[in-house]
C-alpha positions as CSV (number, residue, x, y, z in Angstrom):
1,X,8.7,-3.8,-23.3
2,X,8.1,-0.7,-20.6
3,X,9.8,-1.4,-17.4
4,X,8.0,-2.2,-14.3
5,X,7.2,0.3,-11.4
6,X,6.1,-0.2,-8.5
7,X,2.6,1.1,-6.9
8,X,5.2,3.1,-4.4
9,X,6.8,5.2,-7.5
10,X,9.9,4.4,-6.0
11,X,12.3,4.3,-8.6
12,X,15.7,3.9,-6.3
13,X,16.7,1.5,-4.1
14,X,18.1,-1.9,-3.3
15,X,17.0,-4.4,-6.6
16,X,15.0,-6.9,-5.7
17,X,13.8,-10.4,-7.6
18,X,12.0,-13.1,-6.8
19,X,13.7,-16.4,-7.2
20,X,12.2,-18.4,-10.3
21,X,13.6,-21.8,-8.2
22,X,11.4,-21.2,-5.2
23,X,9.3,-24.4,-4.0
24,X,5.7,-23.8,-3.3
25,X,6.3,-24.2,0.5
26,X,8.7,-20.9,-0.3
27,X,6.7,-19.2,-2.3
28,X,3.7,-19.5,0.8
29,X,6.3,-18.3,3.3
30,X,7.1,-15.3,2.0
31,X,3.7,-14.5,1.4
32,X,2.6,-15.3,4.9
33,X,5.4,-13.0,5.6
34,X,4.5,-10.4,3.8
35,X,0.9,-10.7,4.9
36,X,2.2,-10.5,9.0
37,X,4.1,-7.7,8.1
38,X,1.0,-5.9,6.9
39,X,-0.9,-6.8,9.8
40,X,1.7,-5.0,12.1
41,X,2.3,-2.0,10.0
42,X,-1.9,-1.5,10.0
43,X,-1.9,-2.5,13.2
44,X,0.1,0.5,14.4
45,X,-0.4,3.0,11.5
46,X,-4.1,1.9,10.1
47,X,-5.7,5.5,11.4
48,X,-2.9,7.7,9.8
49,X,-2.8,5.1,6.1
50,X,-6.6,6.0,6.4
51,X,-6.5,10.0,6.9
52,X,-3.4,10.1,4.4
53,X,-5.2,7.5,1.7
54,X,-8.2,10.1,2.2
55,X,-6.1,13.2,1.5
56,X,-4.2,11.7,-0.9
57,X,-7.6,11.0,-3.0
58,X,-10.1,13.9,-2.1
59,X,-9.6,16.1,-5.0
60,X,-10.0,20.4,-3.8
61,X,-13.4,20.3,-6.2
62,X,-14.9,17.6,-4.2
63,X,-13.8,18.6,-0.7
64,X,-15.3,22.1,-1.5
65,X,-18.5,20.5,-2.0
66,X,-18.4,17.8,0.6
67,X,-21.8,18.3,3.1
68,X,-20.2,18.5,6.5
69,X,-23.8,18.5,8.0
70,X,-24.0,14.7,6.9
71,X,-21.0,14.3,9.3
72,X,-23.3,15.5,12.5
């Protein structure tokens, strides 16, 4: 079996599982959690996650090729 890694490529850090013993009223908890924590971090970095998402996915062939008269 190939281990697991995460979306971030991080490959160091703390290790981190998620209890198999977790009640459903845990389980929804952390997710609403998670989900608030989300909603902060877009809340103050949504622009930048946007213009870095975009850079991170515009190849040079395509941007060289991008119509910058549709913009106007």
């Amino acid at each position: 079996m190939k281990p697991w890694h995460p979306p971030s490529g991080l490959r160091r850090g703390l290790p981190f599982a998620v209890d198999d013993t977790w009640t459903p009223e845990q389980a929804l908890a952390v997710m609403e959690l998670l989900d608030d924590l989300r909603d902060r971090v877009w809340t103050h970095y949504g622009l930048a996650i946007q213009d870095l998402l975009r850079e991170q996915r515009v190849t040079q062939e395509s941007s060289d090729n991008f119509d910058t008269d549709l913009l106007f």
